[in-house]
N, C-alpha and C positions, 0 to 999 in steps of 0.2 A: 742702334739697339741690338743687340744681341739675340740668336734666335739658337733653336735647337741642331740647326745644320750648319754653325759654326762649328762641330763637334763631329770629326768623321763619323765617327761608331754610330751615331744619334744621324746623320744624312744617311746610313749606309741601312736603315732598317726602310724594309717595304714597306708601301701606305700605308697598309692598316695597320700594321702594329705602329705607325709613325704619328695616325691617329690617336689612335685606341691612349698613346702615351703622353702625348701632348698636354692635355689639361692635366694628368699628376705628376708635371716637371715642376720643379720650385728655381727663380733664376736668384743665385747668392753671391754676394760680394766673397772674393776670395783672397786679404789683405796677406800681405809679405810677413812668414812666419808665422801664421793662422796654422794650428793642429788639427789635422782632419780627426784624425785617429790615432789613437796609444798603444803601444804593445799588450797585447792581451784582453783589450778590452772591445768586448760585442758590437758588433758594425748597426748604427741607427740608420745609416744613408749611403748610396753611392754614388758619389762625384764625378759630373763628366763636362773638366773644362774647356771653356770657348777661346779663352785669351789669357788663361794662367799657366801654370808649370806648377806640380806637383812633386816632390823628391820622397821616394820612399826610402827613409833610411834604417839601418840596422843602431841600434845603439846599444854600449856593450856596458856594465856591470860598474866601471870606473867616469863612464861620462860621455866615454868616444863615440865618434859615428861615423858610418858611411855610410854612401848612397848608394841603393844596389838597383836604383831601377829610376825612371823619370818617364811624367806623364803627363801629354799636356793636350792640345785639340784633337790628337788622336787615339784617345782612348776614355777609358774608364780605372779610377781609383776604387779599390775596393773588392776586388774579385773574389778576397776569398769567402764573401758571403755568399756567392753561388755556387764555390766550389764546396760548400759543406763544411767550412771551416768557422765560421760564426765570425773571428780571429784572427789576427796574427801578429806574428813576434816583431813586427816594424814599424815603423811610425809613419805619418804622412803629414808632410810640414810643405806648406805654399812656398818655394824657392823665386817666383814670380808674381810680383801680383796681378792680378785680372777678374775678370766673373768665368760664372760656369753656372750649372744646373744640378743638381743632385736630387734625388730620385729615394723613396722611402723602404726600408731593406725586405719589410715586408709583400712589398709591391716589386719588388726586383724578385723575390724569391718566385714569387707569382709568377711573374713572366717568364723567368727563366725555365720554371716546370713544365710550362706548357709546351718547351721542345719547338722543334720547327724552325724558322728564321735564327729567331733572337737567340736562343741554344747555339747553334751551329755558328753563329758570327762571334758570340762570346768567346765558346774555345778558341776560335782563331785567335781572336785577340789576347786570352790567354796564352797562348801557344808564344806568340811574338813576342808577350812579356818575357816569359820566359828565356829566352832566348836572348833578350835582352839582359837578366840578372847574371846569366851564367857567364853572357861575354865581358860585362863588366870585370866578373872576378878574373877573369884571364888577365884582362887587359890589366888588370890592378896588380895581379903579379908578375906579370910578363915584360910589362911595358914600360916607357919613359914618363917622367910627370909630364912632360911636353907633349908627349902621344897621347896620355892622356886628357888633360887639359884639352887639345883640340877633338877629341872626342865627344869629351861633355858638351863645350860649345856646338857643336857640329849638332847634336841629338836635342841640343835646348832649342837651337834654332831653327829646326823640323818643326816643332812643336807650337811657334808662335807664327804672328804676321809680321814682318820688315825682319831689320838688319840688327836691331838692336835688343841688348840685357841690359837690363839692371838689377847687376848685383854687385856687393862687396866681394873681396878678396877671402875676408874671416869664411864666409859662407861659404864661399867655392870652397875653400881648403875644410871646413866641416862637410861638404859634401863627399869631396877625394879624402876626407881620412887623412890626411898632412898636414904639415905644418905653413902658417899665411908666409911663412916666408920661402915657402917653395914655392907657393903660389903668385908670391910676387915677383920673383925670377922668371916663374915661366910668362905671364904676362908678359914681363919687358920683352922678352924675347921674342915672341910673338908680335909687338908691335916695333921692334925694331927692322924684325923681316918684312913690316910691310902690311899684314896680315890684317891686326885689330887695331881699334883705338879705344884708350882707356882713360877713362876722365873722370872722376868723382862717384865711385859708383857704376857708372854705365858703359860698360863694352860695346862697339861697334865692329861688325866683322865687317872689313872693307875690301877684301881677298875671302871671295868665299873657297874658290877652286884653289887659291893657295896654303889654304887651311886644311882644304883634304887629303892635300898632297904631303904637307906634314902630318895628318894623325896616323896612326896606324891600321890594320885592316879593321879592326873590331868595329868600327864606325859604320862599314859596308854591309857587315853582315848582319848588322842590327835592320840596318837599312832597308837593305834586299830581302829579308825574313820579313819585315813588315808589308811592304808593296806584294811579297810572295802570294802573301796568306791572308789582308784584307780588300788590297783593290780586286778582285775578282768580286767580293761580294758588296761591294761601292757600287762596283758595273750593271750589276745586277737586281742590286736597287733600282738604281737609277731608272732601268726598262723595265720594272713592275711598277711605278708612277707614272711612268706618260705613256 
């Protein structure tokens, strides 16, 4: 069964706001291709999953999308209801299925005002995101489908428990903004070095340290920006509970 400290952000707050939140978590099925949220329309809840993946994509005027951010046990979907934004221009579509918890906007807004803890670990987590969207777009015009490709993988697989995805090819390649037939190129290639195995749907990275070594740096900076700027305040939890 799934609990609230399946969820960094959600282990990483001190007792009593750990308490105080507990009884108004809702735990929600979160099925593959389930729409959190629509471009422009007012946030009801914010999402904080346990064992799913979230893809925030940008989608553009003609149909296309990208994925400009991904979000899975270590964080929270939804941010810009406490940043003041009610909104925003992207969509949030379950790229993984799992559960999670989400949390009522008006009860987020709440706790977020009261400052202190929960405030101060937010922007962290803001911060990371961020950090995350900008590297994407580097890495999207800078870099190989192959750099990228093990990118995505690399940052999906942070996010979950074991070795394994399941996803299609279409998806990946609507998430990279490409076409499935780049995406099927780069897969072969990837499991010909060795790396993944790809079977019906499901990826296994069976080379984790060989897949680092092919993405490019973007993957580390994501990385080390997140460890930067939330494990401290994990730590820190952790010794205001016991």
């Amino acid at each position: 069964m799934e609990t609230t400290q399946s969820n960094s952000l959600l282990a990483a707050l001190p007792l009593d706001e750990s308490q105080r939140w507990l009884p108004l978590m809702e735990a929600v099925d979160m099925p593959l291709g389930a729409v959190l949220y629509e471009p422009g329309v007012t946030l009801t809840h914010v999402y904080f999953p346990t064992t799913a993946i979230v893809s925030l994509l940008y989608v553009m005027e003609n149909g296309g999308s990208a994925e400009i951010a991904v979000v899975g046990n270590e964080g929270i979907v939804g941010i810009s209801l406490f940043m003041g934004g009610e909104s925003t221009p992207s969509r949030a579509v379950v790229q993984s299925a799992g559960m999670g918890f989400r949390l009522k906007a008006d009860i987020m807004k709440m706790e977020f005002y009261r400052a202190g803890p929960v405030l101060h670990l937010l922007l962290r987590y803001t911060q990371a995101l961020i950090t995350q969207m900008s590297q994407t777009a580097v890495c999207n015009r800078h870099h190989t489908l192959d750099q990228q490709l093990c990118r995505w993988l690399l940052l999906s697989l942070d996010r979950l428990q074991g070795n394994e995805l399941v996803m299609t090819q279409e998806l990946i390649a609507n998430m990279l903004g490409v076409r499935r037939e780049g995406v099927t190129e780069g897969a072969l290639k990837l499991q010909q070095a060795g790396l993944i195995r790809y079977a019906r749907g499901h990826i296994t990275v069976i080379d984790r340290p060989g897949l680092e070594e092919r993405s490019c740096e973007c993957y580390l900076v994501v990385k080390k920006e997140y460890d930067r700027l939330l494990a401290p305040m994990r730590v820190q939890a952790h010794r205001s509970s016991t």
